[in-house]
N, C-alpha and C positions, 0 to 999 in steps of 0.2 A: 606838125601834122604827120600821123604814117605814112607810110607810103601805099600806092593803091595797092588791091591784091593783084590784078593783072601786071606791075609795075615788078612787084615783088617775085611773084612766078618765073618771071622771064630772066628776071635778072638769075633767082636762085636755079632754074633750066643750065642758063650761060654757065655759071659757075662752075655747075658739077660736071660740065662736058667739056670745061675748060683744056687748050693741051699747050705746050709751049709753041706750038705757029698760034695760038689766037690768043696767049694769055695779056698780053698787055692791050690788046683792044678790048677786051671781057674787064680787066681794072678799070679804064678808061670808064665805061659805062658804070660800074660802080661807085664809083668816086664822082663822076657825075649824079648820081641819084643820093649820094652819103651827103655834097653837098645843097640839098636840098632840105636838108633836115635838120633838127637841133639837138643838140648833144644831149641832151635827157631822152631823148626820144628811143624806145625800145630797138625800134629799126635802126637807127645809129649804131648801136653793139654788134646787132647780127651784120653788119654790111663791112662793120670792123673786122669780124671774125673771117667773112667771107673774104677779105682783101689779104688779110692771114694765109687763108689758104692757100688763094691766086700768089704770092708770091711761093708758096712750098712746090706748087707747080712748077714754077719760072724757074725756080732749082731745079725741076728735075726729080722734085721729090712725090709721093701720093700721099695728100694733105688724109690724118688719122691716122696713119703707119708711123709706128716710131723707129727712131733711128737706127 
């Protein structure tokens, strides 16, 4: 089942304002709501991608800028 939209909102909020003091309690929460769902599920991809980014954070890096 997707995820709600207010569920989805918040997390995708978190995400984008993610910085290295808050990046691994912002995964924490995603990873919590990823395991709530099942690998077919559209939301599953996007929260993949999002947890992609939250680590280019945690580097140091700005997730979309290339190297």
């Amino acid at each position: 089942m997707p995820l709600e939209r207010e569920v989805k909102s918040k997390l995708r909020d978190r995400v984008s304002t993610a910085n290295k003091a808050n990046v691994d309690e912002v995964a924490d929460e995603v990873n919590a709501a990823l395991a709530t769902l099942d690998a077919d599920d559209k939301d599953h991809a996007r929260l993949q991608g999002w947890l992609e980014d939250l680590s280019t954070v945690k580097g140091g890096g700005v997730p979309g800028k290339f190297s």
